[in-house]
C-alpha positions in Angstrom: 113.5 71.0 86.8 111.1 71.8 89.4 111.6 70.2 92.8 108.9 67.5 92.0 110.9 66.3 89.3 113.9 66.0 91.2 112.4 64.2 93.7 111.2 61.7 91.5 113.9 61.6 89.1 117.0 62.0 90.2 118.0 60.0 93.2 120.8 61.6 96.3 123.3 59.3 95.1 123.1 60.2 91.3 123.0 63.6 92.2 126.1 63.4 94.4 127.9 61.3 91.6 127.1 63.5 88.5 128.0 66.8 90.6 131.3 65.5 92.1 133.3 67.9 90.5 131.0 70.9 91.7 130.4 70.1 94.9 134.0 68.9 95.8 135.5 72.3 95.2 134.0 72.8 98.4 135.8 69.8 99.5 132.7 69.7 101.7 132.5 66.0 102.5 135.9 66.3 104.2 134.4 68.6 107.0 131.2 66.7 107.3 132.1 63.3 107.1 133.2 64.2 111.0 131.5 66.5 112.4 127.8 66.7 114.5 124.5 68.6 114.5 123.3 72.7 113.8 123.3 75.9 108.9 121.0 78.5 107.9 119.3 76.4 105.3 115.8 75.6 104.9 116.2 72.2 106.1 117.0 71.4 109.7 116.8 68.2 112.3 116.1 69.4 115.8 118.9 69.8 118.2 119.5 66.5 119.8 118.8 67.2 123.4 119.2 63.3 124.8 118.2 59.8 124.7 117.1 60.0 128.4 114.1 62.0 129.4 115.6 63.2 132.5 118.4 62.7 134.5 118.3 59.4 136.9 119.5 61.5 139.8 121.0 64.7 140.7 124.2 65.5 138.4 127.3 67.0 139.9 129.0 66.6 136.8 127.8 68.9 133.0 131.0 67.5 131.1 133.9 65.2 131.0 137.7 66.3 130.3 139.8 62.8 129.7 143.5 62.8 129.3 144.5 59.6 128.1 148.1 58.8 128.3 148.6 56.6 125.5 151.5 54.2 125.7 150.9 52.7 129.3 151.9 55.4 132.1 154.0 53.2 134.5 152.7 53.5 137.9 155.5 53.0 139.6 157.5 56.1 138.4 154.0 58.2 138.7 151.3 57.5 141.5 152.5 54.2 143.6 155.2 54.3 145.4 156.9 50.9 146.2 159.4 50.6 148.8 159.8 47.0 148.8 160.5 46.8 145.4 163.5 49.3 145.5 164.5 46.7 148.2 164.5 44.4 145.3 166.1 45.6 143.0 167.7 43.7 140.6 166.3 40.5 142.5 164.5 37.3 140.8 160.6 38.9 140.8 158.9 35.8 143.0 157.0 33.3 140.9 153.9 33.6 143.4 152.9 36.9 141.7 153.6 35.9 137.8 153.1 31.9 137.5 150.2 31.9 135.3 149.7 35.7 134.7 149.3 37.0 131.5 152.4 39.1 130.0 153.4 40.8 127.3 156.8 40.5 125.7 158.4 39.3 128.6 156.5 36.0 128.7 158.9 33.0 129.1 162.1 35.1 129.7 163.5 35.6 133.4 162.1 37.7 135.4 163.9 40.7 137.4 162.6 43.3 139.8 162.9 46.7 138.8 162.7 49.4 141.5 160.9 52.7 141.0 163.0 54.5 139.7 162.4 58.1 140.8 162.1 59.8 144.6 158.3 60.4 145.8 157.0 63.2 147.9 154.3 63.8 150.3 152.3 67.2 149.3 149.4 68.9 150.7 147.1 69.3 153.3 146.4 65.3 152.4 149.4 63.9 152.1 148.9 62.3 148.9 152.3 60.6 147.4 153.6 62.3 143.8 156.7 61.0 141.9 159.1 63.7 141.6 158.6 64.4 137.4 155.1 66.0 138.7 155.7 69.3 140.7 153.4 71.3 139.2 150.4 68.3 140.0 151.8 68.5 143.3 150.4 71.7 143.3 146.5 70.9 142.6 146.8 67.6 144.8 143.8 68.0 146.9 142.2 68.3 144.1 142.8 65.2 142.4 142.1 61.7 143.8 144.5 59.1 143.1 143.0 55.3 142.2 145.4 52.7 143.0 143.8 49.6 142.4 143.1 49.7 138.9 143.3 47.1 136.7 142.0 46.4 132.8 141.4 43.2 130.6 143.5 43.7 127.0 147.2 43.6 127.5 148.3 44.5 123.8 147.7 48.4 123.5 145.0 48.9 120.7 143.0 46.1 122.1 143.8 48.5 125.6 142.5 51.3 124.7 139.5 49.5 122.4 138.4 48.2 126.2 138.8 51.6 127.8 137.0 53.5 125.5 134.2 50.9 124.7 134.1 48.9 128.0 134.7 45.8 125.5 138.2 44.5 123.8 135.8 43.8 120.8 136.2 46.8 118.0 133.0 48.4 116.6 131.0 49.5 120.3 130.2 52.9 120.7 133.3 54.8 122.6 132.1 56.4 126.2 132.1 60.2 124.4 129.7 58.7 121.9 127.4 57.2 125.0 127.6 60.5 126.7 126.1 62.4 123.6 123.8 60.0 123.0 122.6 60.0 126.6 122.8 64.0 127.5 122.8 65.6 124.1 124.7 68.1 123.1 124.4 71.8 124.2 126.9 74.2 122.0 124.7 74.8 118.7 128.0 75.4 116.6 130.6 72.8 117.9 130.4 69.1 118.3 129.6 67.8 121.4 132.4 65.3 121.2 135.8 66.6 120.5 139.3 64.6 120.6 142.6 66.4 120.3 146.3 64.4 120.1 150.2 65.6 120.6 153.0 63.3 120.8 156.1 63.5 122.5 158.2 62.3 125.5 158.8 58.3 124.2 157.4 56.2 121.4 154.2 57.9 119.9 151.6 55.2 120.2 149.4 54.7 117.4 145.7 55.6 117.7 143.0 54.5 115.6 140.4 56.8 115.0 137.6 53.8 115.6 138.5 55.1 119.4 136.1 57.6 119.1 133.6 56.0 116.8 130.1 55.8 117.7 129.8 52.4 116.5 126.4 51.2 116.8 124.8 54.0 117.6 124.2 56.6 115.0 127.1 58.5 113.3 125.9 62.2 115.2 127.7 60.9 118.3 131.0 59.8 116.7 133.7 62.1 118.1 135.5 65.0 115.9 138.9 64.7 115.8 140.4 68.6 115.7 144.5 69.3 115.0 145.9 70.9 117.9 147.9 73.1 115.1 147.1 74.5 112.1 143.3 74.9 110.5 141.8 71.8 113.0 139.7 70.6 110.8 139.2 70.5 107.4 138.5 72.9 104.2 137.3 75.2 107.7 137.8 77.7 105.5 135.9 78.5 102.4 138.1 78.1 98.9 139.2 81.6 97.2 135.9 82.9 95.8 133.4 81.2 97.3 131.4 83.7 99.6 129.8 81.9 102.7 126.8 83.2 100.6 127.7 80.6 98.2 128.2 77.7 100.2 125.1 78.3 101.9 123.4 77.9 98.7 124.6 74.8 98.0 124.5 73.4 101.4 120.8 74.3 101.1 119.9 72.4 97.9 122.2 69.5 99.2 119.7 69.3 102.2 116.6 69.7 100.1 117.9 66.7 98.5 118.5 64.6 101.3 115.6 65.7 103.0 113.5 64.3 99.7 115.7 60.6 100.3 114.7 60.9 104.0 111.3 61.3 103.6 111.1 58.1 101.5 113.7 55.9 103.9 113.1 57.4 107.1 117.5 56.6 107.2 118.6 58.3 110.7 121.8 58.0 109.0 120.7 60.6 106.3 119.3 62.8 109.4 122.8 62.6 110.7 124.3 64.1 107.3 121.5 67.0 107.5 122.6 67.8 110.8 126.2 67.6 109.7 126.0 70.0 107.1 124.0 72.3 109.6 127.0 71.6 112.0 129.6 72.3 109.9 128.6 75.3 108.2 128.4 77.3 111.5 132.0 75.7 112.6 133.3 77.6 109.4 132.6 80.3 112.1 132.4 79.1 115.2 136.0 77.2 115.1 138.6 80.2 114.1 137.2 82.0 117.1 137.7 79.1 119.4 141.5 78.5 117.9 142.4 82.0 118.5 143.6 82.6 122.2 144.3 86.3 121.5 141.0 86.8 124.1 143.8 85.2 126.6 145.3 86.8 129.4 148.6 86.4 129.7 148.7 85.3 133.0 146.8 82.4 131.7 148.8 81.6 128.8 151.9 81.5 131.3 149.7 78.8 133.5 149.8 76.9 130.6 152.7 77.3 129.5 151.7 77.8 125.4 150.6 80.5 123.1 148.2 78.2 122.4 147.4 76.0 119.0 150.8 74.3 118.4 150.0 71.4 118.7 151.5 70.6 122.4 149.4 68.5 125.1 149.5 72.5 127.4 147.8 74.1 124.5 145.1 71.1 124.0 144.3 71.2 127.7 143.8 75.2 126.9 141.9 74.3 124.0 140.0 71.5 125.9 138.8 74.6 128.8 137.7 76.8 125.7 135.7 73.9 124.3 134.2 73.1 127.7 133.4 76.4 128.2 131.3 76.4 124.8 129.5 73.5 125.3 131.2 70.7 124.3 129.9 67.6 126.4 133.1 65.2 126.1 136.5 66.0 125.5 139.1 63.4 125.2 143.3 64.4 125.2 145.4 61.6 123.9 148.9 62.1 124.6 150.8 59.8 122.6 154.4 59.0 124.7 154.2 56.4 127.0 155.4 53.4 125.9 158.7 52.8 127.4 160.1 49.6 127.4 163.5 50.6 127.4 164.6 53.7 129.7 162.2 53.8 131.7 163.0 56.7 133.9 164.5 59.3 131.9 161.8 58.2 129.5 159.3 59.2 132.1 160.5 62.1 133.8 160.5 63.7 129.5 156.9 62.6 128.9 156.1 64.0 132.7 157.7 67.2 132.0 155.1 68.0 128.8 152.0 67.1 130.5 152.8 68.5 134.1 152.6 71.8 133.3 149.4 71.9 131.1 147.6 68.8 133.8 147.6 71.4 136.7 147.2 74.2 134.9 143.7 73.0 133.5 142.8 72.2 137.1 143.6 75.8 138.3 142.2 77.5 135.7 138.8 75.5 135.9 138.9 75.8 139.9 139.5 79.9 139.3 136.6 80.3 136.7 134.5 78.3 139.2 134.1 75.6 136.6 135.8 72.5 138.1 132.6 71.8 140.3 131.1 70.8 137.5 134.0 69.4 135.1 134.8 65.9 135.7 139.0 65.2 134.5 140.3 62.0 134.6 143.6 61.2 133.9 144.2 57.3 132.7 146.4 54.8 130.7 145.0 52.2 128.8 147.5 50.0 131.8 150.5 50.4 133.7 154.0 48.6 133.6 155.1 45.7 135.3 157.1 45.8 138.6 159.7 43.3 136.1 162.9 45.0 134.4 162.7 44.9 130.4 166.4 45.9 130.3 165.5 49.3 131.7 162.4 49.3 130.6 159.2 47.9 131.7 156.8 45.6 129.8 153.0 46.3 129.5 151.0 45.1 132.5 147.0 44.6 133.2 146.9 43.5 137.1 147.5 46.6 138.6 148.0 50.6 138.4 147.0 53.8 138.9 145.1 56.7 137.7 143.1 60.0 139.0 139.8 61.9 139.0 138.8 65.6 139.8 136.4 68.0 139.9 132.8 67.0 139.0 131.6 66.0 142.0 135.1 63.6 143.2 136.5 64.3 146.4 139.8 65.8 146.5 142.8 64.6 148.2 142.2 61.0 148.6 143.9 58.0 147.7 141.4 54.8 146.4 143.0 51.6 146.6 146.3 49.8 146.4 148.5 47.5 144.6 150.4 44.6 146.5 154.0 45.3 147.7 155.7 44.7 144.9 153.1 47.0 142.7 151.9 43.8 140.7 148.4 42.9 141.6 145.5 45.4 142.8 144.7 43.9 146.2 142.7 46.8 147.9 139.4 48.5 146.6 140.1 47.0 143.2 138.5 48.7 140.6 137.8 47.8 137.0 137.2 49.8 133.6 133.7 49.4 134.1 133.3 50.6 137.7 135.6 53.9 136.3 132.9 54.3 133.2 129.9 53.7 136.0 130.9 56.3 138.6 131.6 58.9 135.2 128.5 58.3 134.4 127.1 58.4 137.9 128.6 62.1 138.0 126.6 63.1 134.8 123.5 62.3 136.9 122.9 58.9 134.6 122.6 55.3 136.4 124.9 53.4 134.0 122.3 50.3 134.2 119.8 52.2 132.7 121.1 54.0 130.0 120.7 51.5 127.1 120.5 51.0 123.6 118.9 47.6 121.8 120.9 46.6 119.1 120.5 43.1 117.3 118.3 42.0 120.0 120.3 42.6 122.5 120.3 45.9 124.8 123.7 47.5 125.1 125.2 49.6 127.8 128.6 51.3 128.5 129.4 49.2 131.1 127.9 45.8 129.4 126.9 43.7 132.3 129.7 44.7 134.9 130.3 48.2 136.8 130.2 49.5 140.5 130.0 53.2 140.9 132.7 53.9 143.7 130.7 55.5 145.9 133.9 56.5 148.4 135.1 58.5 145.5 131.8 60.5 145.8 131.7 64.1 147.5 
């Protein structure tokens, strides 16, 4: 049939259904179905370069680095040290800080204090107060600075992490990688500009759903790509025995002729997002292998690290996540999934501390060596804390109050922002919300979070909805 008559005879869909078997052996959809934009096919959607024209003002900021400890990081083993509540210990927690607050699974029982329960230190030219479980971030602490006054809305932990990713507790919003793409564009032409990478270990491994990274909506191109840490990290990456990348080009090159035929009729960006995909992802059949393999390494950096890289571990994601960073990738988000400890709290998180020590500080070193960390913002965050109250020797998920950090990017270094009350229950000083966190990100990345917008049903939609303070102390 001549291209005419395909066009007017045989629809995209029909196509796809009728040719299921040929065009699976590819397994094709798998690797597209998540990944965004760039193949060497006739066919081709421009590199998105941006919703925004230009900047807003100057950036310090090119890219984001997020470690997400999943679970709820308890502050007061970690960042905030409580004196008073050691004092406490053991002690009815006073009803002036919990009549009427929201909490978890400990609403209606009696309430205990619970002191913190590990030593902290003073390090650095600036002081700055670490728990014990984090030498090596001792090391990099005037790099970091430490937010103690943070607080979220969602006290249940998918609804948590829905808020911090979204700025909402309602599920289907765009997630802040997805903004950021949307926003900057991307600039690697053979990896997505929004990556997410996951390891577990240390406590309970907190389920993540991968709507965390949707783009919700905003078109599909944005959604993050989820990569495994260990083995191939995505998908069918690698072409079936005999099928030449000759071969697949062919076929991803009628494909595209096809839904190029469909687009011209709709005008669907949701079928330009599929072109790009297949672009994407046949150039990741490349571009991906070379990424995975750290053999280019020195081994003075795969000590810093502590990995040989690609097994799966949150050290060799943070190496992974510098090697993506370096090739363009605008957003990369590390969930480490062992946090949640509601029962022994502090051998609990002195384990989880020990894997994520190590690779934390190394990826601030190495992007401080390689002169990168100027421009890389890393945050390090929980979806919340813990409460100051015992759960036998546990502690119970808490919204009021706790801590987190920011470096590089245009931050200051060594500073604290913020503080809990006494008892480390209720941000009291310089609070600061999940919004203001998203608007001073943003801020970095040279974008004024009330102006970046996107009208859906009528409504224009932002990151930071109708709240957010850029933290302007937190500003070099």
């Amino acid at each position: 049939m001549t291209q005419r008559e395909i066009k007017n005879y045989l629809t995209r869909r029909s196509f796809i259904g009728r040719g299921t078997h040929g065009v699976g052996t590819f397994a094709l959809a798998n690797i597209l179905a998540s990944a965004v934009n760039g193949a060497d096919g006739d066919i081709k959607i421009p590199k998105w370069t941006g919703a925004l024209d230009e900047l807003h003002h100057q950036a310090t900021a090119k890219r984001v680095i997020f470690l997400c400890m999943a679970g709820g990081m308890s502050h007061l083993e970690t960042f905030d040290n409580k004196p008073k509540l050691r004092e406490m210990n053991g002690k009815p927690m006073p009803d002036s800080f919990t009549k009427g607050q929201p909490i978890a699974q400990l609403q209606g029982k009696a309430l205990t204090c619970l002191g913190g329960q590990h030593e902290f230190k003073k390090h650095g030219e600036s002081g700055q107060e670490l728990s014990v479980i984090f030498p090596k971030l001792a090391d990099v602490v005037d790099d970091i600075s430490i937010i103690r006054s943070l607080k979220t809305e969602a006290i249940n932990h998918d609804p948590a992490h829905t808020f911090m990713n979204t700025g909402t507790t309602i599920s289907g919003r765009p997630s802040m990688g997805s903004w950021l793409t949307y926003g900057l564009g991307t600039v690697a032409d053979d990896l997505p500009g929004f990556v997410v990478l996951t390891s577990v270990g240390g406590g309970q491994d907190q389920p993540i759903a991968s709507r965390q990274w949707h783009s919700g909506f905003l078109p599909s191109r944005f959604q993050g790509v989820h990569f495994h840490s260990k083995g191939d990290p995505v998908l069918y990456v690698n072409n079936p025995p005999g099928v030449s990348r000759e071969d697949q080009g062919e076929v991803i090159d009628a494909i595209q002729q096809l839904n190029q035929f469909r687009d011209d009729v709709v005008d669907d960006p949701e079928i330009a997002t599929r072109i790009s995909q297949y672009e994407l992802a046949f150039k990741m059949q490349s571009s991906v292998p070379g990424l995975m393999d750290t053999s280019d390494e020195t081994q003075e950096t795969l000590d810093l690290y502590g990995t040989k890289g690609a097994d799966g571990s949150f050290p060799a994601n943070c190496l992974l996540a510098r090697r993506l960073a370096e090739r363009g990738t605008r957003f990369i988000q590390l969930y480490h999934r062992g946090w949640d400890h509601h029962g022994n709290v502090k051998a609990a998180s002195a384990n989880t501390a020990k894997i994520v020590d190590q690779g934390a500080s190394a990826l601030i070193k190495d992007l401080k060596q390689r002169d990168m960390l100027k421009d890389t913002l890393v945050i390090m965050a929980s979806e919340f804390g813990r409460t100051p109250m015992a759960q036998g020797s546990g502690r119970d998920h808490h919204i009021k109050g706790y801590s987190m950090w920011m470096a590089g990017g245009g931050i200051k270094g060594g500073i604290t922002h913020g503080a809990t009350d006494e008892l480390g229950y209720n941000a009291v000083d310089d609070v600061v919300s999940i919004h203001d966190m998203h608007a001073t990100m943003l801020h970095t990345l040279g974008i004024d979070h009330k102006k970046m917008t996107y009208r859906f049903q009528g409504r224009d939609f932002r990151l930071t909805d109708v709240e957010g303070e850029v933290l302007r102390g937190l500003i070099a």
